[in-house]
Backbone as CSV, one residue per row, in Angstrom:
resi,resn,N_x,N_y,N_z,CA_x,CA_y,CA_z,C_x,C_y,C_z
1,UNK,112.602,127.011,97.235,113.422,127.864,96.365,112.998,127.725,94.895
2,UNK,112.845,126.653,94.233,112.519,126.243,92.999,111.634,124.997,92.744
3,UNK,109.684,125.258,92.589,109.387,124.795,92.412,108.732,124.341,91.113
4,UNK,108.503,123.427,90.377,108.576,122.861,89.207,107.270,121.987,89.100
5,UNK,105.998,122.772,88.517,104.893,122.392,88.514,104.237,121.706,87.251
6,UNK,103.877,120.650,86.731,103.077,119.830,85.739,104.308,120.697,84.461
7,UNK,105.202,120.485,84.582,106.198,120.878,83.567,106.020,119.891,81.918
8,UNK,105.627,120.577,80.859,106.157,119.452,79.613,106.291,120.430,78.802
9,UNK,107.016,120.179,78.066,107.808,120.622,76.940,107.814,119.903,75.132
10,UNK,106.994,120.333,74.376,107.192,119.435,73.118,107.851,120.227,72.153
11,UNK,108.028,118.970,71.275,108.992,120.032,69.722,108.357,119.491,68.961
12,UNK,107.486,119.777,67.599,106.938,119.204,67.193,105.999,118.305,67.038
13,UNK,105.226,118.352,68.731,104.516,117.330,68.818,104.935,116.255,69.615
14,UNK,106.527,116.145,69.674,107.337,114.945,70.433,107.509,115.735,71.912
15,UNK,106.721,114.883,72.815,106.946,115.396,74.077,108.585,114.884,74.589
16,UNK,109.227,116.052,75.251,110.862,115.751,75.617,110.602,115.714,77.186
17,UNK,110.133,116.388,77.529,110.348,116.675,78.927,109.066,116.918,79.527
18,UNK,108.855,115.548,80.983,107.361,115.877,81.247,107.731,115.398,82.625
19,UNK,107.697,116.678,83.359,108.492,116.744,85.254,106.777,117.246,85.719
20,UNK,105.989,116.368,86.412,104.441,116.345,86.927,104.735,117.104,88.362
21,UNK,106.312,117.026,89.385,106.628,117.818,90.222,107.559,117.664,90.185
22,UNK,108.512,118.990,91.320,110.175,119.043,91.450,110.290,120.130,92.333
23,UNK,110.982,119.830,93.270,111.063,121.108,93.907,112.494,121.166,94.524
24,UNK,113.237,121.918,94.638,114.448,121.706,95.115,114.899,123.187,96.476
25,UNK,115.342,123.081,97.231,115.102,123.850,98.459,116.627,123.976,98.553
26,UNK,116.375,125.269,99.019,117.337,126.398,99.182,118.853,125.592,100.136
27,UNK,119.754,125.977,99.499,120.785,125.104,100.125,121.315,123.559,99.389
28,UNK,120.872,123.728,98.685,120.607,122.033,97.911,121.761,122.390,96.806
29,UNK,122.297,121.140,97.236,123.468,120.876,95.822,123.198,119.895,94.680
30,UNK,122.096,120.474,94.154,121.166,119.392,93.068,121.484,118.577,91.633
31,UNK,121.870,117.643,91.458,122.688,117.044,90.359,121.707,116.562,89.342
32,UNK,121.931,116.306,88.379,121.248,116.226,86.774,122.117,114.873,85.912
33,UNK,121.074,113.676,86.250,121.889,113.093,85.256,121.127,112.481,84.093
34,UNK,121.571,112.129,82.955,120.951,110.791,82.120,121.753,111.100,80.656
35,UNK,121.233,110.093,80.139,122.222,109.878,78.923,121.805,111.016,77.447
36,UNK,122.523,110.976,76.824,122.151,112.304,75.398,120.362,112.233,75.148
37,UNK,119.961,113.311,75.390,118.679,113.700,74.848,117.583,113.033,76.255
38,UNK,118.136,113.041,77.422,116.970,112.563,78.605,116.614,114.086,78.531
39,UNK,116.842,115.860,78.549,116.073,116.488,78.638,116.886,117.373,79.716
40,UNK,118.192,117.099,80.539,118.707,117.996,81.226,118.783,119.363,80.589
41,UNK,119.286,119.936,79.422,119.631,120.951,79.001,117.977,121.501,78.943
42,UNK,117.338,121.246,78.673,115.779,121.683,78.298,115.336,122.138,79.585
43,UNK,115.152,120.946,80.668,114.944,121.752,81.787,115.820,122.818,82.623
44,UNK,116.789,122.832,82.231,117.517,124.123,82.898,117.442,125.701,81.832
45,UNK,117.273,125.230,79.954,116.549,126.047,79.833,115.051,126.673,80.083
46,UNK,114.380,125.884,80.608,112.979,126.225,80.793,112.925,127.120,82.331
47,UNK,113.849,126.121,83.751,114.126,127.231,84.457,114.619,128.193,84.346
48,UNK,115.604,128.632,83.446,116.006,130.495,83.284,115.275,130.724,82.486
49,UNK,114.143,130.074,81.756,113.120,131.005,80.747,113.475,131.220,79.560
50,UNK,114.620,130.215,78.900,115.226,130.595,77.946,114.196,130.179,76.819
51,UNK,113.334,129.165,77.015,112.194,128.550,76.140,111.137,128.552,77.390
52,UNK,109.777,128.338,76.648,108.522,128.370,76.852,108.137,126.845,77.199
53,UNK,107.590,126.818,78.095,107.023,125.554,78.332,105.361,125.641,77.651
54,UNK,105.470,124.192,77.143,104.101,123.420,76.651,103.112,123.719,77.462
55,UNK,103.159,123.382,78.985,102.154,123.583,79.716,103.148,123.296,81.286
56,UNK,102.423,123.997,82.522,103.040,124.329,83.540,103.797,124.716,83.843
57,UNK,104.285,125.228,85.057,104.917,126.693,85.382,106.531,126.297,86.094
58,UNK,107.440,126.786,86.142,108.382,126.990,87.190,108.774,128.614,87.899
59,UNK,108.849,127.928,89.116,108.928,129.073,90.278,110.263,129.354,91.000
60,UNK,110.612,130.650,90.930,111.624,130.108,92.062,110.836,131.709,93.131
61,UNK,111.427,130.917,94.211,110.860,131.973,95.231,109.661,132.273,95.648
62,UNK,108.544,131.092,94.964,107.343,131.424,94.794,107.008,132.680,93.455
63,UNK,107.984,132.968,92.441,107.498,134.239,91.752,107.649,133.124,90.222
64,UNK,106.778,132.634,89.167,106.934,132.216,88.260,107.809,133.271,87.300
65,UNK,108.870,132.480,86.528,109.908,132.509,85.552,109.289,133.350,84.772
66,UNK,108.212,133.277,84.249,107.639,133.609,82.894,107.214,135.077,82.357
67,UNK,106.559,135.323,83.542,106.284,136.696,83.995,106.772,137.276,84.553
68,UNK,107.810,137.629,85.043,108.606,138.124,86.119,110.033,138.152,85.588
69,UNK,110.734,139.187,86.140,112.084,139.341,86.171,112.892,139.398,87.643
70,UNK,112.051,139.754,88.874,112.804,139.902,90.103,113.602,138.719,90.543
71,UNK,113.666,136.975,89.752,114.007,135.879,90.020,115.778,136.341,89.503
72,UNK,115.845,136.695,88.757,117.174,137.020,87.734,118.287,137.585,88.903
73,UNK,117.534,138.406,89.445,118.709,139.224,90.397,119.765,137.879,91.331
74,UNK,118.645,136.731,91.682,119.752,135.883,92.389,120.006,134.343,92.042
75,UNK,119.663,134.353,90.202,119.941,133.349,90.101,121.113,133.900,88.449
76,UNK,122.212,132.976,88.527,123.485,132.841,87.905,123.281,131.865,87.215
77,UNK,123.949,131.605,85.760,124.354,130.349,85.049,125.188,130.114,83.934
78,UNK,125.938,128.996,83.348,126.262,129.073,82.118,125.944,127.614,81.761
79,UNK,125.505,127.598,80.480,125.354,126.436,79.992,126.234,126.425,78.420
80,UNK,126.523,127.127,78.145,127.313,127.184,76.944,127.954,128.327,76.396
81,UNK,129.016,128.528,75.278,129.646,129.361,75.085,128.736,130.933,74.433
82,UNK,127.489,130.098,74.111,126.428,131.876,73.662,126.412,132.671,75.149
83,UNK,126.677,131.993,75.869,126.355,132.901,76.663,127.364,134.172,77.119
84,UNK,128.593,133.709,76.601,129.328,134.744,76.619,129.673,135.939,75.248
85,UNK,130.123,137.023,75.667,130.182,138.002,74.415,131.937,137.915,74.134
86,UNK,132.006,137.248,72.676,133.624,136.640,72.656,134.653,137.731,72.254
87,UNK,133.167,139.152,71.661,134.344,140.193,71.791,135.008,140.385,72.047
88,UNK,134.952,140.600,73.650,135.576,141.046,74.980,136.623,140.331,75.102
89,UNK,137.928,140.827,75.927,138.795,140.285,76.520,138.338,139.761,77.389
90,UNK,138.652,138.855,78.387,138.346,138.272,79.634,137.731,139.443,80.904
91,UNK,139.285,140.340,80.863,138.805,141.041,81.485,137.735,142.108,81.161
92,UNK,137.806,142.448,79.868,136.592,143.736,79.615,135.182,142.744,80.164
93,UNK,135.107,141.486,79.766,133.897,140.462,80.372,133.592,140.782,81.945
94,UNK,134.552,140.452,82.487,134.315,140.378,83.865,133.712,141.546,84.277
95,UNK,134.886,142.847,83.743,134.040,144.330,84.609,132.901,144.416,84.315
96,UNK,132.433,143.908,82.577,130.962,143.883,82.466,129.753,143.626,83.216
97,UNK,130.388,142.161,83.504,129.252,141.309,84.249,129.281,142.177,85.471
98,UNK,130.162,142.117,86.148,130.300,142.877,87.377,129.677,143.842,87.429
99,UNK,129.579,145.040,86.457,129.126,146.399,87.092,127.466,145.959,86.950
100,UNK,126.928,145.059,86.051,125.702,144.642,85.855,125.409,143.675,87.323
101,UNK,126.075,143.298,88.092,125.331,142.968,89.392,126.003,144.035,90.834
102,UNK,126.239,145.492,90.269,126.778,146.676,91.100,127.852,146.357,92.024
103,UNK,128.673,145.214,91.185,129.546,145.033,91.664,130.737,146.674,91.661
104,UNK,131.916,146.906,92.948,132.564,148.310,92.116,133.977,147.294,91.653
105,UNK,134.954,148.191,91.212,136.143,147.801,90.725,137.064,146.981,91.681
106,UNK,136.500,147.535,92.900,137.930,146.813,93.559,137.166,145.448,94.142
107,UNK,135.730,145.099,94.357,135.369,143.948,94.460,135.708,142.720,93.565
108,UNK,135.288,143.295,92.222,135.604,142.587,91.021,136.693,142.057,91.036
109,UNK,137.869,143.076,91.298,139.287,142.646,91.635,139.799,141.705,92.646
110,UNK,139.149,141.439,93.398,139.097,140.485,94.634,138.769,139.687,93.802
111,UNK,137.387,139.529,93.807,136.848,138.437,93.364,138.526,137.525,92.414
112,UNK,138.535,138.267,91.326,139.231,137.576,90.512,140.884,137.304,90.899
113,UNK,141.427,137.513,91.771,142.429,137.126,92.805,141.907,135.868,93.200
114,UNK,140.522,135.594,93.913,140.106,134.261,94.084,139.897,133.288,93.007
115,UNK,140.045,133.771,92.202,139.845,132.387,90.904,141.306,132.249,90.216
116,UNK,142.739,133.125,91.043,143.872,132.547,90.082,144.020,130.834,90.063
117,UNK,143.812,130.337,91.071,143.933,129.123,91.046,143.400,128.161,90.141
118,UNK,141.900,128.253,89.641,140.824,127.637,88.910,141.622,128.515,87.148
119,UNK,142.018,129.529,87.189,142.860,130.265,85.809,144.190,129.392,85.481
120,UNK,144.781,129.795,86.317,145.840,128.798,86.136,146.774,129.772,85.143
121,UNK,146.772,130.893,85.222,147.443,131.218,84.700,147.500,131.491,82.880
122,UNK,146.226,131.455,82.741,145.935,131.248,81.300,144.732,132.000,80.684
123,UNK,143.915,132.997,81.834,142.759,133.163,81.460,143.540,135.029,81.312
124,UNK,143.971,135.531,82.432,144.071,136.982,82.565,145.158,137.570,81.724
125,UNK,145.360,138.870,81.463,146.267,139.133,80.218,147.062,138.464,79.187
126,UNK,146.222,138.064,78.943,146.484,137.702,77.697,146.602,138.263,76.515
127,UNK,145.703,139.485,76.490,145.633,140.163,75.376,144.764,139.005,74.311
128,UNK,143.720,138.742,74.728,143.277,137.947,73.670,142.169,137.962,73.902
129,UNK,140.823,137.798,72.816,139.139,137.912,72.782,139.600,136.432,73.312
130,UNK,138.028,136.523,73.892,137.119,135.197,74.689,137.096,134.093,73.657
131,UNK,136.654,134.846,72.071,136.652,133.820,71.269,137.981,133.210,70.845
132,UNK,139.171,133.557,71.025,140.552,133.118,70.437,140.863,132.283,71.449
133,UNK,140.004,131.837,72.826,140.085,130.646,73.910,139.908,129.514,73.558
134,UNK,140.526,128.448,74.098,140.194,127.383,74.130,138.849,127.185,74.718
135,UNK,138.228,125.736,74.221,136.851,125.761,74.633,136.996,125.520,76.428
136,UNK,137.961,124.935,76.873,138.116,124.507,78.338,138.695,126.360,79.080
137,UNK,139.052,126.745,78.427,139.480,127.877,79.361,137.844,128.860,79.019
138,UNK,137.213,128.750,78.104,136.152,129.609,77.808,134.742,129.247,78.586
139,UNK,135.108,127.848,78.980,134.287,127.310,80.107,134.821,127.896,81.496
140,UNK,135.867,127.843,81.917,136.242,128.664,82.929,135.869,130.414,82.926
141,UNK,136.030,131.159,81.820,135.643,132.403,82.117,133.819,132.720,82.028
142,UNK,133.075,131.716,81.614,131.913,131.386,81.608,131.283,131.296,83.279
143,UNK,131.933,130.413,83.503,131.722,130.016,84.911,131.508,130.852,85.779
144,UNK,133.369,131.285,85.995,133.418,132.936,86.797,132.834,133.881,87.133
145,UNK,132.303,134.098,85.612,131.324,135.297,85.379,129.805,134.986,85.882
146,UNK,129.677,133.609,86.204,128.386,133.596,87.071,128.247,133.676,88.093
147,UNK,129.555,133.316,88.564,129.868,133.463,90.168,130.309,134.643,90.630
148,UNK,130.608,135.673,89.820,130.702,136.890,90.481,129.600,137.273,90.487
149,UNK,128.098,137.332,90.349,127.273,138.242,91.079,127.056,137.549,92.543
150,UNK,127.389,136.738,93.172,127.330,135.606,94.261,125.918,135.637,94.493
151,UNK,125.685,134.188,93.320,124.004,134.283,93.133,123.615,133.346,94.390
152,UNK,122.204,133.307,94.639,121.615,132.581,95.665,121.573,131.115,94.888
153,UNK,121.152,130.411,93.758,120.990,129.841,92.576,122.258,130.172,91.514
154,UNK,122.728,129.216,91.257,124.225,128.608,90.271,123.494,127.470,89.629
155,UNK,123.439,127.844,88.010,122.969,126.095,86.911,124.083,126.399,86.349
156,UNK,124.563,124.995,86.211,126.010,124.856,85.154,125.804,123.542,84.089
157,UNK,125.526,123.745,83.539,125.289,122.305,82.180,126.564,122.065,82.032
158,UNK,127.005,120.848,82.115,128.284,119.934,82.253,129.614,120.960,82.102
159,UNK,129.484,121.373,83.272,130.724,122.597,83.639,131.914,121.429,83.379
160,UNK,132.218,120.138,83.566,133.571,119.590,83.706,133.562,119.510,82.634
161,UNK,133.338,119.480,81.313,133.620,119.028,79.903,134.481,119.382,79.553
162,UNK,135.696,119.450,78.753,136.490,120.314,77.944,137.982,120.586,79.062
163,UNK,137.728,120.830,80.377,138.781,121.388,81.270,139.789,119.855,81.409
164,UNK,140.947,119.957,82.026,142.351,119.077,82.099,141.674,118.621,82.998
165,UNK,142.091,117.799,83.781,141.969,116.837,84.797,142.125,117.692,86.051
166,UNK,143.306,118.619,86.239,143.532,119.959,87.165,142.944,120.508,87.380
167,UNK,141.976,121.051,86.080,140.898,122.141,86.293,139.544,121.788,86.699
168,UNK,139.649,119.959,86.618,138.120,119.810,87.200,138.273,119.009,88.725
169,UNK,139.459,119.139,88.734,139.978,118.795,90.596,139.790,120.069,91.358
170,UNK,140.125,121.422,90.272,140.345,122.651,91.114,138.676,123.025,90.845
171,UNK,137.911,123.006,90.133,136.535,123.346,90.003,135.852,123.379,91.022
172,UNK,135.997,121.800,91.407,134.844,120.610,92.027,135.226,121.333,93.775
173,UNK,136.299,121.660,93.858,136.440,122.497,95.280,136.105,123.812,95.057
174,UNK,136.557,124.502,94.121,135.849,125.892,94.123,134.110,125.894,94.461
175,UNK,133.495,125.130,93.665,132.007,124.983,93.663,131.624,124.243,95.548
176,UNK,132.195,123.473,95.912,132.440,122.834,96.757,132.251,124.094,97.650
177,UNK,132.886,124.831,98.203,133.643,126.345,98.754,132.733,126.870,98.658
178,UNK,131.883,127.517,97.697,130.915,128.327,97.156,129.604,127.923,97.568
179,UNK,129.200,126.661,97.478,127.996,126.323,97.946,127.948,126.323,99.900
180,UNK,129.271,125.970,100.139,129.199,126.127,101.568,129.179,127.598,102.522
181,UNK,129.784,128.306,101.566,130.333,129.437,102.318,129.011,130.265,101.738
182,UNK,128.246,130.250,100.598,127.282,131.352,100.342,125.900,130.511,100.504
183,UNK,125.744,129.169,101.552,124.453,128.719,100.788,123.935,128.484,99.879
184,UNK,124.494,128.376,98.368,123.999,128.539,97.296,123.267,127.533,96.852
185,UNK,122.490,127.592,96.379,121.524,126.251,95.788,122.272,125.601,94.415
186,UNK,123.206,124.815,93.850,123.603,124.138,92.855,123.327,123.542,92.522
187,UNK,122.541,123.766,90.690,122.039,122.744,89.688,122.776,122.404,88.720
188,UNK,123.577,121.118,88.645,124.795,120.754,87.609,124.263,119.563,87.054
189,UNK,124.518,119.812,85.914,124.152,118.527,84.603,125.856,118.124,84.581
190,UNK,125.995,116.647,84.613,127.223,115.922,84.212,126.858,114.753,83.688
191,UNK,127.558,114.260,82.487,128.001,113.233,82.087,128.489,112.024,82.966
192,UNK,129.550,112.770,83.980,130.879,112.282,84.561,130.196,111.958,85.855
193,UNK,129.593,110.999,86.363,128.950,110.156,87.729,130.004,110.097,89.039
194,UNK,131.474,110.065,88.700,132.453,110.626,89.275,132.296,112.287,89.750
195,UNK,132.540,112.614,89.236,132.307,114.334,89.364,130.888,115.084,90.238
196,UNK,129.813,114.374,88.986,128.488,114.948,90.261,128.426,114.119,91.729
197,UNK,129.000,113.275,91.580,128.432,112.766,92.959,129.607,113.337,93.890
198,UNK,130.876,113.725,93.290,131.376,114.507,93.941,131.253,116.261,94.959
199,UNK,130.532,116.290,93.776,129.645,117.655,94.751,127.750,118.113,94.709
200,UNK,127.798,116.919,94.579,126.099,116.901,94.770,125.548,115.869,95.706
201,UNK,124.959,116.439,96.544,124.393,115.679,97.435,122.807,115.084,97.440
202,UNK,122.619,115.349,96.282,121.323,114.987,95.539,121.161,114.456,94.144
203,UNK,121.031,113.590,93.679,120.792,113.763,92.136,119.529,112.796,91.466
204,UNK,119.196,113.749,90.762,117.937,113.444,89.698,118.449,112.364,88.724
205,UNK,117.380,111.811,88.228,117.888,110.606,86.972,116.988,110.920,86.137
206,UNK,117.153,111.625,84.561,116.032,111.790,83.664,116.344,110.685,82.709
207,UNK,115.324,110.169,82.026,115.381,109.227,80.974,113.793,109.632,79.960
208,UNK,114.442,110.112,79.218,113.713,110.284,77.761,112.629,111.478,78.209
209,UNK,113.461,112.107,78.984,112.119,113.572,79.118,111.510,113.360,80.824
210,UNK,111.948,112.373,81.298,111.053,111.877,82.739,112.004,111.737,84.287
211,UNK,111.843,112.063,85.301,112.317,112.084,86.350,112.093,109.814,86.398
212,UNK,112.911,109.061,86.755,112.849,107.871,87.116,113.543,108.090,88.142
213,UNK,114.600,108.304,88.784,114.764,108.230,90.001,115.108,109.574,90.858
214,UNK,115.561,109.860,91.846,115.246,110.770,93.065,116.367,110.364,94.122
215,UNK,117.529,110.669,94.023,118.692,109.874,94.945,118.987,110.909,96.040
216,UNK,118.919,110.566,97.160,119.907,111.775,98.256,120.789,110.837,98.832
217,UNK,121.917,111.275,99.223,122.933,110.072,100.343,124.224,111.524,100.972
218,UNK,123.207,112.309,101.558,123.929,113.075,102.301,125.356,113.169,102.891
219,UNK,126.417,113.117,102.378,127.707,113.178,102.840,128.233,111.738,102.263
220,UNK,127.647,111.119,101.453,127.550,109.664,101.139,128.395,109.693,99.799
221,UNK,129.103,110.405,99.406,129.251,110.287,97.934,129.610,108.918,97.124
222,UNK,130.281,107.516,97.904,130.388,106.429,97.416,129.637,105.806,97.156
223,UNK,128.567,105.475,97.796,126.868,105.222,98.073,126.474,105.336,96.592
224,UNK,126.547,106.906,96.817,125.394,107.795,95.840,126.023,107.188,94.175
225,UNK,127.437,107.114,94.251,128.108,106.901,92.480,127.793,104.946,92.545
226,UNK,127.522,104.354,93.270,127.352,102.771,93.180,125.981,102.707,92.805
227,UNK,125.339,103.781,93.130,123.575,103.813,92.967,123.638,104.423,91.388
228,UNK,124.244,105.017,91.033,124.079,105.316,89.500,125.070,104.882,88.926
229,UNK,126.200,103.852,89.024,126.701,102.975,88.341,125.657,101.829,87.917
230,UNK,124.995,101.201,88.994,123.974,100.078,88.855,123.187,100.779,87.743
231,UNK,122.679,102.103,88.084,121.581,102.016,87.272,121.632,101.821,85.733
232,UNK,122.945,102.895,85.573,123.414,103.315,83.917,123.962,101.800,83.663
233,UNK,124.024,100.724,84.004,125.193,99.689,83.980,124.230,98.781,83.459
234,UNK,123.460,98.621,82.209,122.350,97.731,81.699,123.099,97.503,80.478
C-alpha cells in the first residue's frame, strides 16, 4: 500500500529525516512514535506531498506521491487546523468536503448522524465559524471531514491532543470501528503511548529523523505499551 524508498529530508543542510525503507500494507493500523522533533510530522508531510523530499521517493499503490494525483482519491488526513477552511460553519465544511468526494446530501447526512456521539453535542448548529471552535472540538471537525470520503488510507498527527478524556475514549473506538469495518490502513502520530497502542497494532519508533525500532504485538496492546515504556524510560 505505502512504500517508502531511501527517504531523507534536509532543512538547511541538517538532515531530519532519513527512512532507507518502510513499507506499510494495506489493512495496517500503523503508529508513529518519538519525542519533539524525531521527524513524525515531516514524514507524514512528505507522504501527502505536502514537502519535497531531499532524495527518494514514496509510493502508495505502487504510483509515486510526487508526480501523480490518482493516490489522493483514497487517501484522507488531518494533521492540523490549516487544513481546515475556518470560514465555514461546520456544516457548510462538511457538505464541502463531501460533494468533493461525490458524496450526495443524504449520505453526508448519515454519515454525520454517525459521529453525534464523537460531537457530543457541540460541533452541529451552532451557528458558529470553525474558527470561533475550540481547538479540541476543531480537531474533531478536522477529523470527520477525513473520514467522510471513507478513504482506503487515514494519517492523523496526534488526533488525541486538545479533546476531554470522553472524546479520546469515544475517538479511539470510532477509529477502532473504521479501520475494521472499511479495512482502512491507519497512520497516527501520538505523544500518548496509552492511546497508540490502544489502536495500533504496529508502531514505529523515530529518534532524531531515524526509524530505531519496528514493534508489532498483534492483539497485544499491553505487551506493545511495556515495550515503549522501557524504551522512552532512560
Amino acid at each position: 500500500m505505502i512504500q517508502i524508498n531511501s527517504l531523507v529530508k534536509e532543512y538547511s543542510g541538517v538532515v531530519v529525516l532519513n527512512i532507507p525503507e518502510l513499507t506499510i500494507s494495506q489493512g495496517e493500523s500503523f503508529g508513529l512514535v518519538g519525542n519533539n522533533g524525531a521527524g513524525k510530522t515531516t514524514l507524514f508531510r512528505l507522504i501527502l506531498d505536502l514537502t519535497a523530499p531531499f532524495t527518494g521517493e514514496v509510493l502508495i499503490d505502487g504510483i509515486t506521491v510526487e508526480r501523480h494525483e490518482m493516490w489522493k482519491n483514497i487517501t484522507s488526513s488531518f494533521l492540523d487546523e490549516s487544513f481546515l477552511i475556518d470560514f465555514y460553519t461546520p456544516e457548510e465544511y462538511f457538505y464541502f468536503v463531501g460533494k468533493l468526494y461525490d458524496r450526495t446530501t443524504e449520505e453526508i447526512d448519515e454519515f454525520l448522524l454517525g459521529m453525534e456521539e464523537i460531537f457530543n453535542g457541540e460541533i452541529m448548529g451552532k451557528k458558529k465559524l470553525i474558527r470561533e471552535y475550540s481547538k479540541g472540538n476543531q480537531k474533531k471537525i478536522g477529523i470527520a471531514s477525513a473520514l467522510l470520503g471513507r478513504p482506503k488510507i487515514l494519517i492523523l498527527d496526534e488526533p488525541f491532543t486538545a479533546l476531554d478524556p470522553t472524546s479520546q475514549i469515544r475517538l479511539k473506538k470510532l477509529l477502532k470501528e473504521y479501520h475494521q469495518k472499511e479495512n482502512m490502513t491507519m497512520l497516527i502520530s501520538s505523544h500518548d503511548l496509552n492511546h497508540i497502542t490502544d489502536v495500533c497494532n504496529r508502531i514505529v519508533i523515530l529518534e532524531k529523523g531515524s526509524i530505531v525500532r519496528d514493534i508489532e504485538a498483534a492483539g497485544n496492546s499491553g505487551e506493545l505499551l511495556k515495550e515503549l515504556e522501557s524504551y522512552f524510560n532512560v
